[in-house]
Rosetta silent file (secondary structure, phi, psi, omega in degrees, C-alpha in Angstrom):
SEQUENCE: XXXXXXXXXXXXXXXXXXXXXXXXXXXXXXXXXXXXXXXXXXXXXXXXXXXXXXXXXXXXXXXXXXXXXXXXXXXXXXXXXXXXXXXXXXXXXXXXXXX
SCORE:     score description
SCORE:     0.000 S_00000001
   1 L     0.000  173.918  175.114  -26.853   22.207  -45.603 S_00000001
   2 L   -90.991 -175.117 -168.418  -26.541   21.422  -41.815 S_00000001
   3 L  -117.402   28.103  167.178  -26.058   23.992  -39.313 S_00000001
   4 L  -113.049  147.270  177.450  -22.756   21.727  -37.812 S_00000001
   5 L   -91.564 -158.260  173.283  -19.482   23.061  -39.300 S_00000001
   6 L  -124.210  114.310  174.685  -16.585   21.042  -40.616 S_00000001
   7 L   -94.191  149.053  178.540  -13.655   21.178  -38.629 S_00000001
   8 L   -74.101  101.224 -169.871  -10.142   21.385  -39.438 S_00000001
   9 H   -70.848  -31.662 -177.903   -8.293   18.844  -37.561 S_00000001
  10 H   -74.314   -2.006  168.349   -5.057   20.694  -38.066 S_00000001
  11 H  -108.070  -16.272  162.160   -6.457   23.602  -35.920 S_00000001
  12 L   -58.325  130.563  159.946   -7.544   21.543  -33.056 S_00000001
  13 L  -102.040  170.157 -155.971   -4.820   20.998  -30.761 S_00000001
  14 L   107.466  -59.594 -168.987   -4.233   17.241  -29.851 S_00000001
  15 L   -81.025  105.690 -179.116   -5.874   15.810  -32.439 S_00000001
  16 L   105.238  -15.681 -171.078   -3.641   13.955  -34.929 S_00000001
  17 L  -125.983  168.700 -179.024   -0.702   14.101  -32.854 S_00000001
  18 L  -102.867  145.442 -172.334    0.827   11.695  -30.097 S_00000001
  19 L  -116.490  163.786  179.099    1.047   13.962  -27.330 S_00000001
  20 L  -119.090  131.700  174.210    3.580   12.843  -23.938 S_00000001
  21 L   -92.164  140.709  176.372    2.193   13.010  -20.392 S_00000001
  22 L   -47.036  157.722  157.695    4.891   14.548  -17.800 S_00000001
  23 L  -111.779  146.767 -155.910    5.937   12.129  -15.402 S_00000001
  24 L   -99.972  130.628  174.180    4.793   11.763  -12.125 S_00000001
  25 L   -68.886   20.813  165.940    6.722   11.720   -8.933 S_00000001
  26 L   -83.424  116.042  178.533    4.589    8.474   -7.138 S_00000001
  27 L   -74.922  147.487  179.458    7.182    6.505   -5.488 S_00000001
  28 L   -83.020  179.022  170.627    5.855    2.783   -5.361 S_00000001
  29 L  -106.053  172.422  168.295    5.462    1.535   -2.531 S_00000001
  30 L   -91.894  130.045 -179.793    8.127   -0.915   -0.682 S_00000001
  31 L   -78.850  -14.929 -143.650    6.647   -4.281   -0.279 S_00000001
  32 L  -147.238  162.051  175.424    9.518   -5.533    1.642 S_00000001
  33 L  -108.973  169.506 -171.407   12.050   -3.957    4.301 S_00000001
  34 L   -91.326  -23.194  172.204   15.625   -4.449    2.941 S_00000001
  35 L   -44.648  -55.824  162.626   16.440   -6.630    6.446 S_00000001
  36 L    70.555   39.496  150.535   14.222   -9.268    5.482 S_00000001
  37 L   -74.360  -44.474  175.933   13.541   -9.888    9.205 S_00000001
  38 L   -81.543   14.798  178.491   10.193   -8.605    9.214 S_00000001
  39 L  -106.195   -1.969  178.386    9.106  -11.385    6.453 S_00000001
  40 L   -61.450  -22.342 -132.620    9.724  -13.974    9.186 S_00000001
  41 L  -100.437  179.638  115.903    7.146  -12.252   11.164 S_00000001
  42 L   -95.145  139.729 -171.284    3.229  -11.965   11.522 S_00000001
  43 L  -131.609  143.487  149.042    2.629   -8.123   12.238 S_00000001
  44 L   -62.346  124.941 -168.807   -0.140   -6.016   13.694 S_00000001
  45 L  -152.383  154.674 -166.584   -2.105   -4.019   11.807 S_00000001
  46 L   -61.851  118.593 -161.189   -6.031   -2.992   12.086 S_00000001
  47 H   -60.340    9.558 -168.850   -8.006   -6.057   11.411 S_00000001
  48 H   -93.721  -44.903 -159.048  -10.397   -3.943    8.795 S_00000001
  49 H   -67.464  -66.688  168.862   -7.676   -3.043    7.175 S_00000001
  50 H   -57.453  -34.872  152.508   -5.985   -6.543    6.653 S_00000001
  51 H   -24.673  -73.526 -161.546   -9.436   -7.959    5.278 S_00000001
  52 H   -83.289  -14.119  160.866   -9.463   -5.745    2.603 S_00000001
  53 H   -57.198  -17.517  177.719   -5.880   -5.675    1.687 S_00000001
  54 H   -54.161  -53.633 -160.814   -6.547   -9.740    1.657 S_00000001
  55 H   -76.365  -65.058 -169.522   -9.366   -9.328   -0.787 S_00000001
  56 H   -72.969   -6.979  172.063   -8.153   -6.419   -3.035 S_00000001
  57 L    99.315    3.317  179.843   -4.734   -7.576   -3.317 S_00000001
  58 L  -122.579  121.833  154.658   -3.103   -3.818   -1.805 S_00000001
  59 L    -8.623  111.756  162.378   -0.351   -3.106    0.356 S_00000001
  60 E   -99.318  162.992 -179.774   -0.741   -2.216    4.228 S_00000001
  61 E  -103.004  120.897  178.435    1.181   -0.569    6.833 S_00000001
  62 L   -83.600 -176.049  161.235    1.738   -2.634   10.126 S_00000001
  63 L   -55.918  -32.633  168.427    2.797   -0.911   13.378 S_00000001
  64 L   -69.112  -60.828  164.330    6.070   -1.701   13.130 S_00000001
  65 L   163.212  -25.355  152.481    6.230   -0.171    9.639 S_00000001
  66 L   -23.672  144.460 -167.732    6.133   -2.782    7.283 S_00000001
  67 E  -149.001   88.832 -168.132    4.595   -2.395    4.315 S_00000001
  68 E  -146.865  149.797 -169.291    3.280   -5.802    2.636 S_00000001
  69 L   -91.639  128.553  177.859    0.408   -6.938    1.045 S_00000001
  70 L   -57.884  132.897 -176.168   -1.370   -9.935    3.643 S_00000001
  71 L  -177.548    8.623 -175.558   -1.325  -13.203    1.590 S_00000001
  72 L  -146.064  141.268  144.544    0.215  -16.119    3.962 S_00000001
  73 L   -12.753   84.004  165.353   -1.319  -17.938    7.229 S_00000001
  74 L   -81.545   25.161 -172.602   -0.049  -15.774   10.640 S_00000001
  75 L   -98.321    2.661  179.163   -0.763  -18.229   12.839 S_00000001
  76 L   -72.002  -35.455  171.648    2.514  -19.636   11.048 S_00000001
  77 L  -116.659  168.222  155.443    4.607  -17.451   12.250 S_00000001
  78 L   -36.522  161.932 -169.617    5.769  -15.678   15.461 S_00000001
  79 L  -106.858  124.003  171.689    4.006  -12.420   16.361 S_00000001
  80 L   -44.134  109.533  165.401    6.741   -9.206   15.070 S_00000001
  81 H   -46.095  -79.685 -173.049    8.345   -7.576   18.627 S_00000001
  82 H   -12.501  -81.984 -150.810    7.804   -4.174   17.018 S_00000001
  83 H   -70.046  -74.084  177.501    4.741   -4.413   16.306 S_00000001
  84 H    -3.112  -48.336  177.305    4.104   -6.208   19.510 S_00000001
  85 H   -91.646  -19.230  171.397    5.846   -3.490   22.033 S_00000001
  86 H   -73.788  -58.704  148.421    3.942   -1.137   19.717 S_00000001
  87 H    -1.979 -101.024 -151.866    0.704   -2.993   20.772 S_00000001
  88 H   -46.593  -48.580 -159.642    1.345   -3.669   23.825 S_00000001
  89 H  -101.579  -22.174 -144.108    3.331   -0.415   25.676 S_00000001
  90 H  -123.195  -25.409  173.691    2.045    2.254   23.306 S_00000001
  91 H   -96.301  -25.083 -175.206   -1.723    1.370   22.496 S_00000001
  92 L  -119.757    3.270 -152.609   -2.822   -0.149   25.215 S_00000001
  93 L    21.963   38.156 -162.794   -0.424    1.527   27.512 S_00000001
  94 L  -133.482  132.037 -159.396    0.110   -1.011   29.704 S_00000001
  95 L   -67.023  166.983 -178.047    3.649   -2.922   29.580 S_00000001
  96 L   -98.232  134.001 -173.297    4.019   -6.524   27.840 S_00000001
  97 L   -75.172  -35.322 -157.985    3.799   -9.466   30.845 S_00000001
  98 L   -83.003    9.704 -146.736    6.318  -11.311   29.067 S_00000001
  99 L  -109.195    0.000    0.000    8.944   -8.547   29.653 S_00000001
């Protein structure tokens, strides 16, 4: 004979049965703000960062707070105040000229 035993499948646990995984508490993310002011917008967000959400297809944050996956032309739209006065007063600390 061989020196492997023969197992019992009904003594394994797992095996044979459909087992349920708990469910997980990951909140999706929101693609969209509920305003639907910020989709008018092009927003600032770290230019590394919008490459590869371009390429892989995943969701970014901008400054303002937005949370959208990059996928349309921003030279199309206006540039998002938020993000802008975030830019502008809080990163660079130096007020917006247009002010």
């Amino acid at each position: 004979m061989s020196d492997i035993e023969t197992l019992d499948i009904e003594t394994l646990p797992g095996l044979g049965e459909t087992m349920t995984l708990p469910e997980t508490e990951t909140p999706a993310p929101r693609l969209s703000n509920d305003d639907g002011d910020h989709e008018r917008f092009s927003h600032y967000a770290p230019k590394d960062k919008i490459v590869e959400a371009s390429v892989m297809g995943t969701p970014i944050t901008a400054l303002c707070g937005k949370v959208w996956v990059p996928s349309r032309d921003p030279s199309r739209f206006p540039v998002c105040p938020e993000c802008k006065d975030i830019y502008d007063n809080v990163l660079t600390g130096e007020p917006s000229s247009s002010d």
